[in-house]
C-alpha positions in Angstrom: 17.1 2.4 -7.7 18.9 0.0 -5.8 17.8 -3.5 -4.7 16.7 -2.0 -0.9 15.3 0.6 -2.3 12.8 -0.9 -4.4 12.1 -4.0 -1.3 11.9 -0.9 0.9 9.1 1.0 -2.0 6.9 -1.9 -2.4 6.8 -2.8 1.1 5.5 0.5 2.0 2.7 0.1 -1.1 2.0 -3.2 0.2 1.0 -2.0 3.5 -0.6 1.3 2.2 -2.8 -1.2 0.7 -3.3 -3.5 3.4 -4.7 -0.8 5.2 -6.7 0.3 2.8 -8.4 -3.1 2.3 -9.2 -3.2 6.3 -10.5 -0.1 6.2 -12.8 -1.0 2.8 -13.8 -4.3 4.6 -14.6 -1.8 7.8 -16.9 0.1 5.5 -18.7 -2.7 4.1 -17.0 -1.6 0.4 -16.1 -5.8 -0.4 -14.7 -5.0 -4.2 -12.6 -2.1 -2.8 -11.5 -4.7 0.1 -10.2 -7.2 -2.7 -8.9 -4.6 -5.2 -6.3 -3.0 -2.4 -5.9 -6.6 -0.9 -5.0 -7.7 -4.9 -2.3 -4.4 -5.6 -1.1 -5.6 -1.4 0.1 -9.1 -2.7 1.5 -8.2 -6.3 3.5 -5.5 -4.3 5.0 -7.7 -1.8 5.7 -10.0 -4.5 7.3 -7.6 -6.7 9.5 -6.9 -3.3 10.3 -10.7 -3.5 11.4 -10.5 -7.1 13.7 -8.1 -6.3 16.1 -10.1 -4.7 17.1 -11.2 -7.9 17.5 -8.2 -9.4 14.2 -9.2 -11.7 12.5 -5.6 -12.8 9.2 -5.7 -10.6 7.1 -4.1 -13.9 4.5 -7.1 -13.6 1.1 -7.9 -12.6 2.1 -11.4 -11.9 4.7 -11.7 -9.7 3.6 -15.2 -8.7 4.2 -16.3 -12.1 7.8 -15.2 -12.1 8.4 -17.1 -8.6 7.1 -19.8 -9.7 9.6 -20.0 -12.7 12.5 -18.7 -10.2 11.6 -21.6 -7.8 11.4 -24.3 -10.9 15.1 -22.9 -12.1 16.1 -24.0 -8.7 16.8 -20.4 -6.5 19.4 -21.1 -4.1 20.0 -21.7 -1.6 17.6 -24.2 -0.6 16.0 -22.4 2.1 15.1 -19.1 0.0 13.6 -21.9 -2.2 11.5 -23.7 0.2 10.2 -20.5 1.8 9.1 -18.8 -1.9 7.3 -22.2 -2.6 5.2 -21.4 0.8 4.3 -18.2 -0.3 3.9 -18.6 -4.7 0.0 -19.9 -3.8 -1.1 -17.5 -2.4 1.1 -14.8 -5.0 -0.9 -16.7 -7.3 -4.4 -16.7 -5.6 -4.6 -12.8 -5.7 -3.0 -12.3 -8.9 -3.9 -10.3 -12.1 -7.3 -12.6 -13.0 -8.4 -11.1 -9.6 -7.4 -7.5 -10.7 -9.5 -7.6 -13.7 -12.4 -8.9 -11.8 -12.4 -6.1 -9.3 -11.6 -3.5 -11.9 -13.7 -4.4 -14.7 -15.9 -7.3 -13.3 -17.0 -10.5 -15.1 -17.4 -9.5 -18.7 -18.6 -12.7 -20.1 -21.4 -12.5 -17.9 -21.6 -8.9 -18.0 -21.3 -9.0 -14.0 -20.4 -5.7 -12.6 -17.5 -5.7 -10.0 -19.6 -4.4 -7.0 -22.2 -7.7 -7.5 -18.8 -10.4 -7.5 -17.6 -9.8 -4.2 -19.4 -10.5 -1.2 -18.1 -10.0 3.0 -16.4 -13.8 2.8 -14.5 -12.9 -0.2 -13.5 -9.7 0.8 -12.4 -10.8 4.6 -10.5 -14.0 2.4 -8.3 -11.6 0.4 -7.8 -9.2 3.4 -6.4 -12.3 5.6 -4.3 -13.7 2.2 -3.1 -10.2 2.2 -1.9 -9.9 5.0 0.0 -13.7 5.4 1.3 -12.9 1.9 3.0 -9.9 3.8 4.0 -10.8 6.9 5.7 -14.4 5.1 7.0 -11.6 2.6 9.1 -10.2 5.6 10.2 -13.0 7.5 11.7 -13.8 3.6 13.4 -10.6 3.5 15.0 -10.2 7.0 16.8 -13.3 6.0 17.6 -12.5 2.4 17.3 -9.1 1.6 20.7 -6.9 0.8 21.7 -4.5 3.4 20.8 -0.8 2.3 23.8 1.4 1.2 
């Protein structure tokens, strides 16, 4: 699979589960909301990594963008414009796919009782920034398809 390929792939997952989540926060079904928001921004950040030819087979592609951006990526704009967007990779990363999969443990919470409408409409709005910075990133950056 070749660089555009796999930007093109997890852009389409990303926004199979952005919809997803609007239709879940449509339906009143909050953890589902947060869960497809959650796989929406590891996706797009996956399509991020990408660029650098880094295998995408994480669940915390925030984590790797934040060490890319430390490295130094160049050039300088590509730099800047990950550093806008490694927050909120970070906000909905893997923690936040444990919660909405298995819920809090510790306190035996189940994953239906964590999430409420604010949380749910939170994720679907970071979701959706996450992608739309995601493309203005790759229109700029991404290599041409073959």
């Amino acid at each position: 699979m070749t660089a555009s390929d796999s930007i093109r792939y997890r852009l389409a997952l990303a926004d199979g589960f952005v919809r997803e989540a609007r239709q879940d926060c449509e339906l009143t079904r909050w953890r589902s909301c947060v869960d497809n928001a959650q796989l929406a921004v590891e996706n797009a950040g996956k399509a991020l990594l990408s660029l650098f030819g880094v295998s995408p087979k994480t669940h915390d592609p925030g984590r790797q963008i934040a060490t890319l951006i430390a490295a130094g990526v160049s050039p300088e704009h590509l730099r800047v414009a990950l550093a806008e967007i490694v927050l909120d990779l970070q906000a909905l990363g893997p923690a936040e796919h444990v919660l909405t999969d298995y819920g809090d443990e510790a306190t035996e919470t189940l994953p239906w009782d964590l999430f409420t409408h604010d949380s749910a409409a939170h994720a679907l709005a970071l979701a959706e920034r996450v992608l739309a910075h995601t493309r203005r990133i790759l229109t700029l950056h991404a290599p041409e398809p073959r």
